[in-house]
C-alpha positions as CSV (number, residue, x, y, z in Angstrom):
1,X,-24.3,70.9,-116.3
2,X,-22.2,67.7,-114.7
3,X,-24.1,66.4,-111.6
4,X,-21.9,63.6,-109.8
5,X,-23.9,62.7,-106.3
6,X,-22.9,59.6,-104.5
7,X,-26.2,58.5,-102.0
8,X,-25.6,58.0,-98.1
9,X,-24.5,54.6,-97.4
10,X,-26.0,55.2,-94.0
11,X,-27.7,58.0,-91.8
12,X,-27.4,58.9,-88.1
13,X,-30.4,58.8,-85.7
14,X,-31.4,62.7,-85.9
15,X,-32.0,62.7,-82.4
16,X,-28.0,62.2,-81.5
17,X,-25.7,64.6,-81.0
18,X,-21.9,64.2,-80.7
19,X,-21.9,62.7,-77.2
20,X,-23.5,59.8,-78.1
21,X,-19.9,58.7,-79.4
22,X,-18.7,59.0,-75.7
23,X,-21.7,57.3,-74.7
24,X,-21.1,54.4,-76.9
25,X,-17.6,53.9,-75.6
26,X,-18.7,54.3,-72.0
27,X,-21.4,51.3,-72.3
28,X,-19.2,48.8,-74.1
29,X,-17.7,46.6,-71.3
30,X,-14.4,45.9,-73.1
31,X,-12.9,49.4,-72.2
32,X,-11.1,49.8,-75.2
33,X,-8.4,52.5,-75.1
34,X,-9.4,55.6,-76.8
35,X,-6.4,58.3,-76.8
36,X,-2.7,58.5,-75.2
37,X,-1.9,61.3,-73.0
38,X,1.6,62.4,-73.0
39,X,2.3,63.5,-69.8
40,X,5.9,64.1,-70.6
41,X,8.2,64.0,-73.8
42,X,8.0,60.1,-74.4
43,X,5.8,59.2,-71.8
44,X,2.1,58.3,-72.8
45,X,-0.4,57.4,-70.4
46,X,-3.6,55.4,-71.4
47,X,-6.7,56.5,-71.6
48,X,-9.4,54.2,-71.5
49,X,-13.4,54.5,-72.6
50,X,-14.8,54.8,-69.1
51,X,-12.2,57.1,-67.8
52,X,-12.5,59.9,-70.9
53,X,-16.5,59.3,-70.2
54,X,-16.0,60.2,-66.5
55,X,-13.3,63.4,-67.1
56,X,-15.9,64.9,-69.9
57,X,-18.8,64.3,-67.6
58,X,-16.5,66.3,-64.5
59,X,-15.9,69.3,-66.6
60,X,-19.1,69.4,-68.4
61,X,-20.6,69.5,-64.4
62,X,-18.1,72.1,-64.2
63,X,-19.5,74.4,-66.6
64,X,-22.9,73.7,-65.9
65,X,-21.8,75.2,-62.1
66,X,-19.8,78.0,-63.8
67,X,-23.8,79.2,-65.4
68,X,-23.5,77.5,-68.6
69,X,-26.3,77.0,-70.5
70,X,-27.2,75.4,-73.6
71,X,-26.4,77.0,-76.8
72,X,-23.7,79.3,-75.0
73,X,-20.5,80.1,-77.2
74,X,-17.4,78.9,-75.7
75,X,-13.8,79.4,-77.0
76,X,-10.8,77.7,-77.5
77,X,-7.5,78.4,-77.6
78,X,-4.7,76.2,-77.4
79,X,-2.0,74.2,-79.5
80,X,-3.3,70.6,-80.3
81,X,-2.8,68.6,-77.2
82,X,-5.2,66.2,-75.4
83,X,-7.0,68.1,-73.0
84,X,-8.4,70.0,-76.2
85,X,-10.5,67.0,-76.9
86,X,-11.7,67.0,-73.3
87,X,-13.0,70.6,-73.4
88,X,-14.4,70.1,-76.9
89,X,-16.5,67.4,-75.5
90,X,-17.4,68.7,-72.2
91,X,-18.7,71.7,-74.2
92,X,-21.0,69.7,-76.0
93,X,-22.5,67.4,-72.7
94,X,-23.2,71.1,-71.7
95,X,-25.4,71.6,-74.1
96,X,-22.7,74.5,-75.4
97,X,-21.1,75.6,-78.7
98,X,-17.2,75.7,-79.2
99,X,-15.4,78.2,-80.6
100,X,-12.0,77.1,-82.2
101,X,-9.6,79.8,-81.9
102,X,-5.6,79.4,-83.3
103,X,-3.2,79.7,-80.9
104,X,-1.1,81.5,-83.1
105,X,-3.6,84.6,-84.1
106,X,-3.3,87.9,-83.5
107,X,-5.7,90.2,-80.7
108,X,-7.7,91.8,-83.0
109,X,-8.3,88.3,-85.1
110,X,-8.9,86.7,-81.6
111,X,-11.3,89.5,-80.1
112,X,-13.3,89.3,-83.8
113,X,-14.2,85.4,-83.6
114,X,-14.6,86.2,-79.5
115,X,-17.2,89.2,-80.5
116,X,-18.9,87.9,-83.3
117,X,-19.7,85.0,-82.0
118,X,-20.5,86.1,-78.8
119,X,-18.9,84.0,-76.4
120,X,-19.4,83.9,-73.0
121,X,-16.4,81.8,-71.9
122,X,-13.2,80.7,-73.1
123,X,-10.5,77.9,-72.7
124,X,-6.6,79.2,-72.9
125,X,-3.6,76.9,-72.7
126,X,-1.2,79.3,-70.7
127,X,-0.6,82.7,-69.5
128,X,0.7,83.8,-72.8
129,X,-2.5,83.2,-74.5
130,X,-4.2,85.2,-71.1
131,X,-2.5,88.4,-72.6
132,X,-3.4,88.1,-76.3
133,X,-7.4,87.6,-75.0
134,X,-7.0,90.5,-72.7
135,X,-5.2,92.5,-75.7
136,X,-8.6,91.3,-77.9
137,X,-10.5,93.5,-75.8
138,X,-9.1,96.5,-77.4
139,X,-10.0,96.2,-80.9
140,X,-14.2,95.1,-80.1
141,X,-16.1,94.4,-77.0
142,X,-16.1,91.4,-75.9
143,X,-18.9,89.4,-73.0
144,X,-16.4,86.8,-71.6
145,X,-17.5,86.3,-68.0
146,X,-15.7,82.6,-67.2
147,X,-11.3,82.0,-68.8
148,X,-10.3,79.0,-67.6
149,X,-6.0,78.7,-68.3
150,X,-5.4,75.1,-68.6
151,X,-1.8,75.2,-67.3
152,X,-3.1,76.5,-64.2
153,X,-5.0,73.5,-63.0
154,X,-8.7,75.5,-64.1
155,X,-9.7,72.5,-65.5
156,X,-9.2,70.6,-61.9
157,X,-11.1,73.8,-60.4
158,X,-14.1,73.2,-63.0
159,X,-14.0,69.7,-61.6
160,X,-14.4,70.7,-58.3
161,X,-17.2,73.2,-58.7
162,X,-19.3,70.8,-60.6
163,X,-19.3,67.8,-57.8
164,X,-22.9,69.5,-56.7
165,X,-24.5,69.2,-60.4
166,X,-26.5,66.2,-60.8
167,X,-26.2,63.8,-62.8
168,X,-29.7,64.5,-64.3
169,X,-29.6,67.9,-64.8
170,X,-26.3,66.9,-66.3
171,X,-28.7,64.9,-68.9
172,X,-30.9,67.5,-70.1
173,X,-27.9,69.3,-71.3
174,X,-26.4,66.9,-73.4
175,X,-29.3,65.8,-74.8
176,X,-30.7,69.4,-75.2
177,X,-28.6,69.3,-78.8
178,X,-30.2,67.1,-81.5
179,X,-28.2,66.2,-85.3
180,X,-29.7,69.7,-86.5
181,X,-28.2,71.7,-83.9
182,X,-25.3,74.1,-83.9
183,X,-21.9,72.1,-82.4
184,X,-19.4,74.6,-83.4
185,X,-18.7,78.0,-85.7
186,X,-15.6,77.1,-86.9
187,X,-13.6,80.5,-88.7
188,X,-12.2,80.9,-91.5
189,X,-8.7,82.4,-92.2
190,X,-9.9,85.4,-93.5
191,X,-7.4,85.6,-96.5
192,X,-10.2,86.8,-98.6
193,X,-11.7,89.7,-96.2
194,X,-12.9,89.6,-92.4
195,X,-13.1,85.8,-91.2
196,X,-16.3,84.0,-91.6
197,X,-17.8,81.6,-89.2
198,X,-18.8,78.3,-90.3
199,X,-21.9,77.0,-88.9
200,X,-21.2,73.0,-88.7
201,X,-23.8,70.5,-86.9
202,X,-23.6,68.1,-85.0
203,X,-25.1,66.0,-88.0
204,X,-22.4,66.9,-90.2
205,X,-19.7,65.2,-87.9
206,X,-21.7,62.7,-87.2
207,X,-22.6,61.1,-90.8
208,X,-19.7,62.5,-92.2
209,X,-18.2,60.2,-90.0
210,X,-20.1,57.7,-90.6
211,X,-20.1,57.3,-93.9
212,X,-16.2,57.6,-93.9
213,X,-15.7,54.7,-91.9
214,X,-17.7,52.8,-94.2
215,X,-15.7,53.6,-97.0
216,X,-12.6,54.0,-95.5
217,X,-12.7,50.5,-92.9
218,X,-9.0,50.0,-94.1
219,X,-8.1,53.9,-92.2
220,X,-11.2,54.3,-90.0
221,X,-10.9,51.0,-87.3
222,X,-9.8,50.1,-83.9
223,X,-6.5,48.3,-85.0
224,X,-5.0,51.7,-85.9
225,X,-3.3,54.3,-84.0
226,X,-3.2,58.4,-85.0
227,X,-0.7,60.7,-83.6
228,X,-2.6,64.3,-84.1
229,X,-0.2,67.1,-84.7
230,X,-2.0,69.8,-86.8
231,X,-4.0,73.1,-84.9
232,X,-7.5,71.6,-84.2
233,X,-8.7,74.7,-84.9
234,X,-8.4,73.8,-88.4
235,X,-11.6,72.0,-89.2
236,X,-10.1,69.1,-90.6
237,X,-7.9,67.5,-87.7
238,X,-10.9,68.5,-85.9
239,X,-13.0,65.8,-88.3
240,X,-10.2,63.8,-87.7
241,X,-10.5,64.0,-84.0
242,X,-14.2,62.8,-83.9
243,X,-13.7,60.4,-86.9
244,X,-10.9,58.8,-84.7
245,X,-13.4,58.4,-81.2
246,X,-16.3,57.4,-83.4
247,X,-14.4,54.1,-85.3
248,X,-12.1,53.4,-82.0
249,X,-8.9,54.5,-83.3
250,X,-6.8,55.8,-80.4
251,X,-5.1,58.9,-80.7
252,X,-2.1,60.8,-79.4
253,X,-1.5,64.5,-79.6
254,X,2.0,66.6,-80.5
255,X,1.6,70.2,-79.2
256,X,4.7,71.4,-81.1
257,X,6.4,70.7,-84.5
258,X,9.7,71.0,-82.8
259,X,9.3,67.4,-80.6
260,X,7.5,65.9,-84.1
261,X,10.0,63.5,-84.7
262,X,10.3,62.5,-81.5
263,X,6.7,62.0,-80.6
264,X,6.5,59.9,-83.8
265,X,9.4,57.6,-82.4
266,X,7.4,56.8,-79.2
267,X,4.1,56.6,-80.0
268,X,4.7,54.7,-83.1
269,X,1.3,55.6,-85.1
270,X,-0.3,53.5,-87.8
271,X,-2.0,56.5,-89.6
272,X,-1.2,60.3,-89.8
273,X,-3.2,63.2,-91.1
274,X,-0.5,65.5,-92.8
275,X,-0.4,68.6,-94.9
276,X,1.9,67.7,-98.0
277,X,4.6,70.4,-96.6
278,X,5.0,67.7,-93.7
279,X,6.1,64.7,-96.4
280,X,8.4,67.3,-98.4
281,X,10.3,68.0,-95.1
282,X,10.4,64.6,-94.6
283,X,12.0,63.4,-98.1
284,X,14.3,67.1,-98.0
285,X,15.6,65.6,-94.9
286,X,16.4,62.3,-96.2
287,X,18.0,63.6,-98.8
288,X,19.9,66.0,-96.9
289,X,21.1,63.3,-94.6
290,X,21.9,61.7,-97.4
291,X,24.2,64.2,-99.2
292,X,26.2,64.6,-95.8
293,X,27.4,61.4,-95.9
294,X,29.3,61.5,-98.6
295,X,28.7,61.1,-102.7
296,X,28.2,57.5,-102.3
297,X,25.2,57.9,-100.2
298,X,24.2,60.7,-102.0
299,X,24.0,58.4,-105.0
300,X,22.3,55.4,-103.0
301,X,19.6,57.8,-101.8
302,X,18.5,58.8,-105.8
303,X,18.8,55.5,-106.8
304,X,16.6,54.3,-104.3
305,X,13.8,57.3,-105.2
306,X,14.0,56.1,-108.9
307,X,13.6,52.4,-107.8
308,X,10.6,53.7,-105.3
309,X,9.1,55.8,-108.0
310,X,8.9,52.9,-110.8
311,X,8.1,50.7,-108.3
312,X,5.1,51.8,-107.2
313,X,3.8,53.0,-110.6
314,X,4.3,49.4,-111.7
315,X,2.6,48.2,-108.8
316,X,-0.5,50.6,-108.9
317,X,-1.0,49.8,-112.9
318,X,-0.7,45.9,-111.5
319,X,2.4,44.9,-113.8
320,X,5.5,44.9,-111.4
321,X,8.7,43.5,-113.5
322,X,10.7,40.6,-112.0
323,X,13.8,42.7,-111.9
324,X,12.3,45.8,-110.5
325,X,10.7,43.4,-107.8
326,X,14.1,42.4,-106.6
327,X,16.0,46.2,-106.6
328,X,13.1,47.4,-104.6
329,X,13.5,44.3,-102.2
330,X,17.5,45.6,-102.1
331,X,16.7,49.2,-101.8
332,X,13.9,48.5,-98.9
333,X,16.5,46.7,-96.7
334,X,19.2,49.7,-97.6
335,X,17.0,52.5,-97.4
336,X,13.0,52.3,-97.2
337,X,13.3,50.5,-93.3
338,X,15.4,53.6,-92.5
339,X,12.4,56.2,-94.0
340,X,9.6,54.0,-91.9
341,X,11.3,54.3,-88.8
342,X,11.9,58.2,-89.0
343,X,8.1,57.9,-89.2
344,X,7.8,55.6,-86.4
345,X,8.2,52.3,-88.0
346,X,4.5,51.0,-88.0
347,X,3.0,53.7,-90.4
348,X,1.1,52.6,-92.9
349,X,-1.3,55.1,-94.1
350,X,-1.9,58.7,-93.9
351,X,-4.5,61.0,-95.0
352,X,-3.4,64.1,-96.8
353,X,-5.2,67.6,-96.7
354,X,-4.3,71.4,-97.1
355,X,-2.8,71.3,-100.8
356,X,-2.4,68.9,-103.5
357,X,0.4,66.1,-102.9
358,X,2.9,65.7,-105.8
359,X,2.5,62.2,-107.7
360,X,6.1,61.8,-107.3
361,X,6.2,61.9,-103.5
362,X,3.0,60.0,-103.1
363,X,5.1,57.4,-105.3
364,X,7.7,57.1,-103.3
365,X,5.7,57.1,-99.9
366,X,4.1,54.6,-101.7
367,X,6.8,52.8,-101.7
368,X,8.4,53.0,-98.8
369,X,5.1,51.3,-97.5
370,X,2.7,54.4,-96.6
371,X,-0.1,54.9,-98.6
372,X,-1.5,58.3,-98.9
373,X,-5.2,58.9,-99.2
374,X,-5.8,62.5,-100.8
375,X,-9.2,64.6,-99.4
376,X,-10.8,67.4,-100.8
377,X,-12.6,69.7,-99.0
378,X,-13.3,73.4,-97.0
379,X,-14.3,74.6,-93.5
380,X,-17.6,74.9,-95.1
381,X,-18.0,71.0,-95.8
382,X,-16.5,69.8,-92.3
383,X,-13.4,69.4,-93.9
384,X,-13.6,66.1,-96.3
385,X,-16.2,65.7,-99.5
386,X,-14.2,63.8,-101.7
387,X,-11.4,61.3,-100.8
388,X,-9.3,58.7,-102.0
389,X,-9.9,55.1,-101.2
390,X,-7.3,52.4,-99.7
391,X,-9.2,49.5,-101.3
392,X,-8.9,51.1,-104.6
393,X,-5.4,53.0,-104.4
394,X,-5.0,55.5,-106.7
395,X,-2.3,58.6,-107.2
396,X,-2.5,61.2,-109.1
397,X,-6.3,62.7,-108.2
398,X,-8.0,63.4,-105.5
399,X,-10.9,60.8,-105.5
400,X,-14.4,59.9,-105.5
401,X,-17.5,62.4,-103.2
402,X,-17.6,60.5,-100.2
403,X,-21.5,58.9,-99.5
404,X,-23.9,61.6,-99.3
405,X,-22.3,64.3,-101.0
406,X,-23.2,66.1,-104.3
407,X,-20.9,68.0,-107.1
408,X,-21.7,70.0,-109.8
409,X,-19.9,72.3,-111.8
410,X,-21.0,75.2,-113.0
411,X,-20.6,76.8,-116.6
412,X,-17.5,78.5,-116.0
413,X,-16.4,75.4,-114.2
414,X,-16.4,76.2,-110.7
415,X,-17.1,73.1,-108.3
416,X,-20.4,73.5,-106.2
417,X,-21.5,71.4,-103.3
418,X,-24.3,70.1,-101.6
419,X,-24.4,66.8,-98.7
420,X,-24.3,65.9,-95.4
421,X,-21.0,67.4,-94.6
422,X,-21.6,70.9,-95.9
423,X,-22.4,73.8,-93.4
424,X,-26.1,75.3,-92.6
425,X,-24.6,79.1,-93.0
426,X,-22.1,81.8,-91.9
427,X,-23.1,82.4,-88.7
428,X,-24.5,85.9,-88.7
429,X,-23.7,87.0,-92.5
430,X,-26.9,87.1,-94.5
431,X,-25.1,88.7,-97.0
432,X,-22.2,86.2,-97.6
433,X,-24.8,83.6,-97.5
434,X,-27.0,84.8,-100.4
435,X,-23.8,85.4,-102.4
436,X,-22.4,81.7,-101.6
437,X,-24.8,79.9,-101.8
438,X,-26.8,79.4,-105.3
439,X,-31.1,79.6,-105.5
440,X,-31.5,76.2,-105.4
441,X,-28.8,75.2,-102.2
442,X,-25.4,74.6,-103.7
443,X,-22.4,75.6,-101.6
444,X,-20.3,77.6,-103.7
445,X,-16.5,76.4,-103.4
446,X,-14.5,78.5,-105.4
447,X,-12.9,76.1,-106.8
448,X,-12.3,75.1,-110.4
449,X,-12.8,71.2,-110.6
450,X,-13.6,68.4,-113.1
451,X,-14.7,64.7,-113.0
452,X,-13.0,62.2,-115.1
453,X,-15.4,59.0,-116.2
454,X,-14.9,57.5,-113.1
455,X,-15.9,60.2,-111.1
456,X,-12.6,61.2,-109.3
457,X,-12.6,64.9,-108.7
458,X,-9.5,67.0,-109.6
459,X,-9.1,70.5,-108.9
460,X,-7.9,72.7,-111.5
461,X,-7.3,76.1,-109.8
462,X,-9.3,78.9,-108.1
463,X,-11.6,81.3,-110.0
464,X,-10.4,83.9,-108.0
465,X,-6.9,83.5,-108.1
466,X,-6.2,86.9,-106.4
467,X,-6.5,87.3,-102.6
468,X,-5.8,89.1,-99.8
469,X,-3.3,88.6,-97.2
470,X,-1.6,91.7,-95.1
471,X,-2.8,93.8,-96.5
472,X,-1.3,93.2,-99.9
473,X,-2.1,91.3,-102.7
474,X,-1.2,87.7,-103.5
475,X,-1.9,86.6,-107.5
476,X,-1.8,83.0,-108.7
477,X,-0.5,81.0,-105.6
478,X,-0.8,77.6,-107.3
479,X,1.7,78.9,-110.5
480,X,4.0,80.1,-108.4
481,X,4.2,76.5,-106.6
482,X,4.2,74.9,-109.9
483,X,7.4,76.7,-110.7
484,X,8.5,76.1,-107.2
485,X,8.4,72.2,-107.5
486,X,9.7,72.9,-111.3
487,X,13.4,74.2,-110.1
488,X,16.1,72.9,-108.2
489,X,17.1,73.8,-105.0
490,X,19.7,76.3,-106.0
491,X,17.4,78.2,-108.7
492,X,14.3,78.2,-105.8
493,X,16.3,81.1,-104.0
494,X,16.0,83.5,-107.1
495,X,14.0,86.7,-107.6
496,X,11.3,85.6,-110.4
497,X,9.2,88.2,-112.6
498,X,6.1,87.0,-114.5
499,X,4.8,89.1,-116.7
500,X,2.0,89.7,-119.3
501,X,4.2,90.3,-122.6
502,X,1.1,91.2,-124.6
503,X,-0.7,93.6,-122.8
504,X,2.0,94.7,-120.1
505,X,-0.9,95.8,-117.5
506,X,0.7,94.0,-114.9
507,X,4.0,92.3,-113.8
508,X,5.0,90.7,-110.9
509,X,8.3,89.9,-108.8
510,X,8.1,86.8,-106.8
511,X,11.1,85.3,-104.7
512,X,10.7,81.6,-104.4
513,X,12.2,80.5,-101.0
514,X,9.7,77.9,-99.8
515,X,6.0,76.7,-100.3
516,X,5.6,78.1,-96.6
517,X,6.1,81.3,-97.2
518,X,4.4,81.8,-100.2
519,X,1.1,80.9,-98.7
520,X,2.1,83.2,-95.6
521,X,3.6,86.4,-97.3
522,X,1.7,88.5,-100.3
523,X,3.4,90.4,-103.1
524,X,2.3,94.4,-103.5
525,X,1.2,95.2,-106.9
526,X,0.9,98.0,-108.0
527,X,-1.0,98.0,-111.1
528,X,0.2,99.0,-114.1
529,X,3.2,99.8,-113.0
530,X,6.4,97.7,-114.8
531,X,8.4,96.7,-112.0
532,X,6.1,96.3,-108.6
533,X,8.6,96.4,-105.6
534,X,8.2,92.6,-103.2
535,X,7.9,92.5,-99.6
536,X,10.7,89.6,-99.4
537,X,14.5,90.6,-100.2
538,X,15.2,89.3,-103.6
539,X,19.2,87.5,-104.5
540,X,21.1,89.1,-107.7
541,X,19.6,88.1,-111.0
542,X,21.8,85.6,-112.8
543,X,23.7,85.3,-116.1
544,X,21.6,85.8,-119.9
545,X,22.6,82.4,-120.5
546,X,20.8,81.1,-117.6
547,X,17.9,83.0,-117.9
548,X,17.6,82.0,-121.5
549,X,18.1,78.1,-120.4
550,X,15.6,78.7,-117.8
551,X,12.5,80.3,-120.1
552,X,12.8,77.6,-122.6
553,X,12.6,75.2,-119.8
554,X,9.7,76.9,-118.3
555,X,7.9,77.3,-121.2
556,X,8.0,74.0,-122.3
557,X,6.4,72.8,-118.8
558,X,4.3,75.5,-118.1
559,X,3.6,78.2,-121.1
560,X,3.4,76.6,-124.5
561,X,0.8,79.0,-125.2
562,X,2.7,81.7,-124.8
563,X,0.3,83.8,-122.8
564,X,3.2,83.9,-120.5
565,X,6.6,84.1,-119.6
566,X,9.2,84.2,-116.8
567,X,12.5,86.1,-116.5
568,X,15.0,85.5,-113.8
């Protein structure tokens, strides 16, 4: 069995707790700026280290008024903006637990989390979120005694009712949580059954952190800039969040995809954490831009990607050709300076979680001057075990385990894990716990993964490559987004079959439209049936010729054993 463990290059004192990263920034007399509020489109408003100290310290007084105690479960929901980091922190100088909830789920998925991790209080960001929490009450029953809606100045109220809490029995709260302790029960999506809750420590933000800036000083420093603009319910802009306070770097927040672009204009970040969906709408767009203006610019645009593309292979391998050199230095001026200042004009790296990144993209990123670090990792492991390095750039695989993680892979190849990221338990679920975790402590990922000689981890696929979303059934998600990034544009809109030609037990219509929707909507199958009906409306099938042109393609990329094939 391969064992790859890479030791701790450090350790937190186990008497801390997350606060201590506020209470580090409060002490140091320099006042550095820590995040960027946006109080309206465009308009960001500093916020320095003993003014964020002060605000947690208010609403953390606030809840201590409101009866909270330590180790009480408190939710919340909202869309990523900066008063979620606020609350996140005041809950912890309470001596509380957070509860993550997306903005975005439904009542019952809302009232489960609420329930089963028996909250007492929760956070909301408007009145729209006030009805889906009152709707959770339907489907289990819920003990929330304190909602606090942060568009209607609650948070100000909490202030106000906590002006009579000490400052020392203010104390005893935060430091009532030690590294071991509980911080937060983080859900998972639930794809494969009823959502599990993550039980992450205080320890495992805190060294995880810490031993990511150590490795990653390039990313992780007080020279950079991060404008946040995934859910931080999702564990690993939550990571994100505290690795950002904990090295310095200051941090803005985009509540809604829609003002991306313009958010990235004024705040100007030096680092992003993306999903690779956010750097394929990015080049689509280019490219589309591109085509509008005519055939010439069409032209200019491909051109450039090629140049980008060898470029920055040449550069990575360290053998950049003289005459390469000088069309990139062309094709920066023409086109790259345009791509940067989409972005904002100062970015320069970006970490990149969720889903695998093409080469070709990261390439041309690459080139355009962004580098993109890729991560590994699950709810379970805080997010991050493995990721790429700056000061040894590479493209293509994932990376080293960060410092003071462990990998092994079992003998029908799936990746297990053990370090001082990875989660205590699922909250309440003995059950899921003994079938997760081996005898001897190894977190169970699900994934299939090798090392290569170097030790840079890989993943190969899932070993359970069926799961369940709506109520239907979703089969191999990463072939179908191989044959996504295969095809053209035009040949992305058709109705695809896969089928098993040998044993014919099952078949399987997929309609390729975008990598969005294939994570979000499942195909029904109903085995063994020939022809299984699809839940998304599928375009004519095309002409034998085609579909001919297409299989041979296909199967020279994808099924040259034959154990496959597609028809269109």
């Amino acid at each position: 069995m391969q064992i790859v463990s890479v030791p701790a290059e450090a350790m937190v004192d186990p008497a801390l707790n997350l606060t201590s990263i506020v209470e580090r920034h409060a002490s140091d007399t320099s006042n550095p700026v820590l995040y960027r509020w946006q109080m309206s489109p465009g308009n960001w408003q500093d916020i320095h280290a003993h003014q964020f100290h002060d605000m947690v310290v208010s609403v953390a007084k606030g809840l201590i008024a409101h009866g909270v105690k330590p180790g009480d479960r408190i939710g919340i929901m909202s869309r990523t903006r900066f008063e979620w980091a606020l609350i996140d922190f005041a809950i912890w100088y309470a001596g509380a637990i957070s509860v993550p909830i997306y903005e975005t789920n439904a009542p019952a998925q809302v009232a489960w989390a609420l329930s089963h991790s028996e909250a007492q209080a929760i956070f909301v960001e408007n009145d729209n979120l006030v009805q889906i929490t009152d709707k959770a009450h339907k489907f289990h029953p819920l003990n929330i005694k304190n909602r606090w809606v942060i568009e209607n100045g609650d948070l100000d109220a909490l202030i106000t009712a906590g002006l009579d809490v000490s400052d020392a029995e203010l104390e005893v709260a935060r430091t009532h949580a030690h590294a071991d302790s509980l911080a937060t029960i983080v859900y998972t999506s639930g794809t494969t059954g009823k959502p599990k809750g993550c039980a992450l420590t205080h320890g495992n933000f805190l060294n995880l952190s810490l031993n990511t800036r150590i490795v990653e000083p390039e990313i992780a420093n007080p020279h950079n800039s991060s404008l946040i603009f995934l859910p931080l319910a999702h564990v690993l802009a939550r990571f994100i969040q505290v690795l950002a306070l904990d090295s310095g770097v200051v941090v803005g927040h985009s509540p809604t995809i829609k003002n991306l672009a313009a958010d990235l204009d004024s705040f100007k970040p030096t680092m992003l954490l993306v999903v690779p969906r956010v750097f394929e709408k990015i080049y689509e767009g280019a490219l589309a831009k591109a085509a509008r203006g005519g055939t010439i610019n069409k032209n200019l645009f491909k051109r450039a990607v090629k140049v980008a593309i060898a470029w920055s292979e040449a550069k990575v391998s360290g053998r950049l050709p003289l005459k390469l050199a000088a069309q990139y230095a062309l094709y920066d001026k023409l086109v790259y300076t345009k791509l940067r200042a989409a972005m904002g004009g100062k970015l320069r790296y970006a970490v990149c979680g969720g889903g695998p990144l093409s080469p070709r993209l990261n390439h041309f990123y690459h080139a355009v001057g962004v580098r993109v670090v890729e991560g590994y990792g699950l709810t379970e492991t805080c997010a991050p075990i493995a990721a790429g390095r700056i000061s040894n750039f590479q493209i293509g695989a994932i990376g080293p385990l960060l410092p003071g993680s462990q990998g092994r892979l079992a003998e029908d190849g799936e990746l297990e894990l053990r370090g001082i990221g990875v989660m205590k338990e699922y909250y309440k679920n003995p059950a899921e716990n003994a079938q997760s975790f081996t005898d001897d402590g190894w977190f169970k990922s699900g994934d299939l993964g090798r090392f290569d000689d170097q030790g840079l981890l890989k993943i190969v696929g899932r070993k359970k490559e069926i799961i369940v979303t709506a109520g239907a059934r979703m089969l191999f998600p990463a072939l179908r987004r191989t044959i996504y990034e295969l095809l053209p544009w035009y040949l992305r809109l058709c109705s695809w079959e896969i089928r098993n030609p040998l044993s014919r037990l099952w078949s399987l219509s997929i309609p390729i439209l975008s990598p969005i929707s294939l994570n979000i909507w499942g195909f029904r199958v109903p085995f063994p049936y020939r022809r299984p009906p699809c839940i998304l409306p599928c375009v004519p099938r095309s002409s034998a010729l085609l579909t001919r042109l297409i299989n041979w393609y296909l199967a020279q990329k994808l099924f040259a054993n034959s154990a496959l094939w597609v028809r269109i």
